[in-house]
C-alpha positions in Angstrom: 0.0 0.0 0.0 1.3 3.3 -1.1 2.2 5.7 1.9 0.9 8.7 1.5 1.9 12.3 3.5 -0.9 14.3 2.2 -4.4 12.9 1.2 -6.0 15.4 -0.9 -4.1 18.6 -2.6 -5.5 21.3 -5.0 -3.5 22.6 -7.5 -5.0 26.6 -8.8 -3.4 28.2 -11.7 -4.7 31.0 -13.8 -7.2 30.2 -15.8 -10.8 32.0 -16.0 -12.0 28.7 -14.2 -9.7 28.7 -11.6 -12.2 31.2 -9.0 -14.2 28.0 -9.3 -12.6 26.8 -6.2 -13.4 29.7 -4.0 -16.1 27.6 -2.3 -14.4 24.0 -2.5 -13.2 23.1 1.2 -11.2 19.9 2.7 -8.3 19.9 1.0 -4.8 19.0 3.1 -2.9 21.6 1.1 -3.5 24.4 -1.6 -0.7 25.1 -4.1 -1.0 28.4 -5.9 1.2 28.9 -9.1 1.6 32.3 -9.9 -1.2 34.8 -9.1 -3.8 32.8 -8.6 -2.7 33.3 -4.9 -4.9 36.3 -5.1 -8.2 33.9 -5.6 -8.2 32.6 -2.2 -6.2 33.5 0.9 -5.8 30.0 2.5 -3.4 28.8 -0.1 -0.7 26.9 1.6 2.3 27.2 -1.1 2.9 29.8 -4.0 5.0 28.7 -6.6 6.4 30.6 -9.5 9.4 30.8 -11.8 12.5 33.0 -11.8 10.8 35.6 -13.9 7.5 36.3 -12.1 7.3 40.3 -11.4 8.3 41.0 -7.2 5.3 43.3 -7.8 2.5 40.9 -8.1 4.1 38.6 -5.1 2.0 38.5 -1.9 3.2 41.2 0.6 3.1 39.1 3.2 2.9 35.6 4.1 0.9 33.8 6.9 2.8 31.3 9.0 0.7 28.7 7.3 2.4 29.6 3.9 5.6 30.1 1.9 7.4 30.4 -1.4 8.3 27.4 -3.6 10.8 28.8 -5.6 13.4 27.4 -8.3 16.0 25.5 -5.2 13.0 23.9 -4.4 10.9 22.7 -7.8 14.3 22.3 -9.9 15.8 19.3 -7.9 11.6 17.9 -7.1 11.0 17.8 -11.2 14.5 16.7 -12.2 14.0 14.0 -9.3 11.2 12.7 -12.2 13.6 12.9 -15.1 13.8 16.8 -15.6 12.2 19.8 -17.5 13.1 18.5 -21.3 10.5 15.7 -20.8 8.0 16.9 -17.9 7.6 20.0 -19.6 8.9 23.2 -18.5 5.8 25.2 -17.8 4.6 25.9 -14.4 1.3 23.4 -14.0 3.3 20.5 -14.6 6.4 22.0 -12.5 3.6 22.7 -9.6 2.6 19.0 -10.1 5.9 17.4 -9.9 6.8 19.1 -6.7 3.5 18.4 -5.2 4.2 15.1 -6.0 7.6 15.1 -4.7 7.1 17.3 -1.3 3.8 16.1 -0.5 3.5 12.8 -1.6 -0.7 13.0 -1.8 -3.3 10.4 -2.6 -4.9 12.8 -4.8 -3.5 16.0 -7.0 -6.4 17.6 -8.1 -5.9 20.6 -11.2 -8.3 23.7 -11.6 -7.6 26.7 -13.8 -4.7 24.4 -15.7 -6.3 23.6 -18.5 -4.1 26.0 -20.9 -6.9 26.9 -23.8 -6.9 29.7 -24.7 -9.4 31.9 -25.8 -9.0 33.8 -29.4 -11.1 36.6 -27.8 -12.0 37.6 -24.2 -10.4 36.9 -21.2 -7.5 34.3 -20.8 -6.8 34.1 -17.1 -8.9 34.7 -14.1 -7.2 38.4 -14.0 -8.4 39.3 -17.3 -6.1 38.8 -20.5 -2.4 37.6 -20.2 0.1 35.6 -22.2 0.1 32.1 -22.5 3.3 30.7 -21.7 2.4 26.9 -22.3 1.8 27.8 -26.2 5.7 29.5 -26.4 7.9 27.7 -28.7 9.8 25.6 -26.1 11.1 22.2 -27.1 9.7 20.5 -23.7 5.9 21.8 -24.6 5.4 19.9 -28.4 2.8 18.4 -26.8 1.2 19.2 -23.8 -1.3 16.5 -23.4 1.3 13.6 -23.4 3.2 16.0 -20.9 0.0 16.0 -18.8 -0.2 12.0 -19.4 3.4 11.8 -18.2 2.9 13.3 -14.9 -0.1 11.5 -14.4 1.7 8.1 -14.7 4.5 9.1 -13.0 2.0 10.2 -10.1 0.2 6.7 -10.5 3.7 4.8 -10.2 3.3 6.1 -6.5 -0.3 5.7 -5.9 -1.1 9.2 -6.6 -4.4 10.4 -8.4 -4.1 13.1 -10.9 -7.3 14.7 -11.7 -8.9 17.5 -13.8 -11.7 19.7 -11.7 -12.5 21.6 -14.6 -15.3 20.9 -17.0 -14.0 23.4 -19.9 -11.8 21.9 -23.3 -8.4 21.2 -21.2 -5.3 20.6 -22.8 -4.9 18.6 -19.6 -5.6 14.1 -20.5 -6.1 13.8 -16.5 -9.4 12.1 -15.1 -12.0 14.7 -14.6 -14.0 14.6 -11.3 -16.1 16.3 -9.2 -14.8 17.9 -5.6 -17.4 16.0 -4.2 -15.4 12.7 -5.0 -12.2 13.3 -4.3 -12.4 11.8 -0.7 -13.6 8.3 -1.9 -10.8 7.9 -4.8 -8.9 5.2 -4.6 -5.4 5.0 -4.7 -4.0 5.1 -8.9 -2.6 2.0 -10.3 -0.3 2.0 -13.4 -2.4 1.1 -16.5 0.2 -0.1 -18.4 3.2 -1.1 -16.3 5.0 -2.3 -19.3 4.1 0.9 -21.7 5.2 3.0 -18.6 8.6 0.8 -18.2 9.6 1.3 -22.2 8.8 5.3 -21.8 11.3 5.3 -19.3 13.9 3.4 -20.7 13.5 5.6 -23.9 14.0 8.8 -22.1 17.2 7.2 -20.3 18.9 5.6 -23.9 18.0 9.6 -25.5 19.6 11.3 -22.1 18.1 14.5 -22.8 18.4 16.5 -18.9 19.2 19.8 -17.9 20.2 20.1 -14.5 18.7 24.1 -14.1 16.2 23.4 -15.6 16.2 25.8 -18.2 15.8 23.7 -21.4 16.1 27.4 -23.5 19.7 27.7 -23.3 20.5 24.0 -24.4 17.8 23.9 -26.9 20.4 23.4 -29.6 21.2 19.8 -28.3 17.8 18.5 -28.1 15.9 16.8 -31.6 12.5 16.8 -32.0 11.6 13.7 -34.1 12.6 11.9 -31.3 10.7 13.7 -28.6 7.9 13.3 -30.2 8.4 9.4 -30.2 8.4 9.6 -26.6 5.3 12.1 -26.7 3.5 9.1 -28.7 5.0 6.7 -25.7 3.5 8.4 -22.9 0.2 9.3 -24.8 -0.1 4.8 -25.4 1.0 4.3 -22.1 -1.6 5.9 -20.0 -4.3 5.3 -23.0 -5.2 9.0 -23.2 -7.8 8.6 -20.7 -10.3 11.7 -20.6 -13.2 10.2 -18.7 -15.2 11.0 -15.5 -13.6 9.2 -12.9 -16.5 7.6 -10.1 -15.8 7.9 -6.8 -15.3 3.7 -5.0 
């Protein structure tokens, strides 16, 4: 049986869904990634990357929170194989650090679903840019990113699940809050498929140990990312079904 620190952790980003949540109680830890801090004040950990502007940080902290900042999510999603093939954009860092830190039965995404609208508001905050669709070798496909995580989360007994009912680049479960407490525990799908991902990602040895894949982009090839984009996608079966509650 898997042992678990954490049972149930929500993960906000910015999306217009994300003040969905505002009214969603009993989860063991809150993770905020960026500004969506500002949608509810009992957020338990804010993490954002190098670049985010000191002027839209929190001014002050409670002693029920903190900063989860690059010394902490570099070594968590390199621990999982590193940024070139978890993707280097900050739900699936967010992810891989829950995952590694907090060790919880159940991650659970809102306002991560990184669709963005051609007209009206992008994020909860209005209009802003949308870094998941920037030309970055790690984010060819952000689906079989999201399928990665979720298997790499399963291989521990973790849950990954979508809480958003919108189009969601996310390939995650989708569920209901009100289930989230009678999940069980994930199980590989595919323990094989998952197995032969891994070994193709060690034989290709694509890894950059700060994490930023921009300034060694000239070493990586895509053809063969994309192989293991296909690998990850078969593995977990591109599941995007309802998950029910045991």
């Amino acid at each position: 049986m898997p042992q678990f620190k954490n049972d149930t952790v929500l993960i906000v980003g910015s999306g217009p869904n994300a003040v969905d949540c505002t009214q969603w109680f009993g989860f063991d830890q809150i993770i905020a990634i960026n500004n969506a801090w500002r949608i509810r004040p009992d957020w338990n950990a804010l993490i954002y990357p190098e670049d985010f502007p000191k002027d839209r940080h929190p001014p002050t902290l409670q002693p029920s929170q903190r900063r989860i900042e690059a010394d902490q999510f570099v070594p968590a999603q390199n621990a999982y194989g590193g940024f070139v093939y978890a993707g280097a954009t900050m739900a699936f860092t967010a992810g891989y650090w829950a995952l590694h830190a907090l060790r919880p039965r159940v991650m659970a995404f809102i306002g991560c679903d990184m669709v963005y609208a051609k007209t009206g508001p992008t994020h909860f905050y209005g209009t802003g840019a949308p870094d998941p669709l920037r030309d970055d070798i790690s984010l060819m496909d952000l689906g079989a990113s999201s399928a990665r995580l979720a298997l790499m989360a399963a291989a521990e007994g973790t849950r990954c699940v979508n809480l958003s009912q919108d189009d969601s680049a996310l390939l995650f479960e989708r569920a209901k809050p009100a289930d989230l407490a009678h999940l069980p525990a994930a199980r590989l799908p595919n323990p094989s498929a998952y197995g032969k991902a891994l070994a193709a990602e060690a034989r290709l040895g694509y890894f950059v140990q700060n994490g930023r894949v921009w300034e060694e982009a000239h070493r990586f090839s895509r053809a063969p990312l994309l192989h293991l984009h296909a690998m990850w996608r078969a593995a977990y079966g591109a599941k995007t079904h309802m998950c029910a509650a045991a």
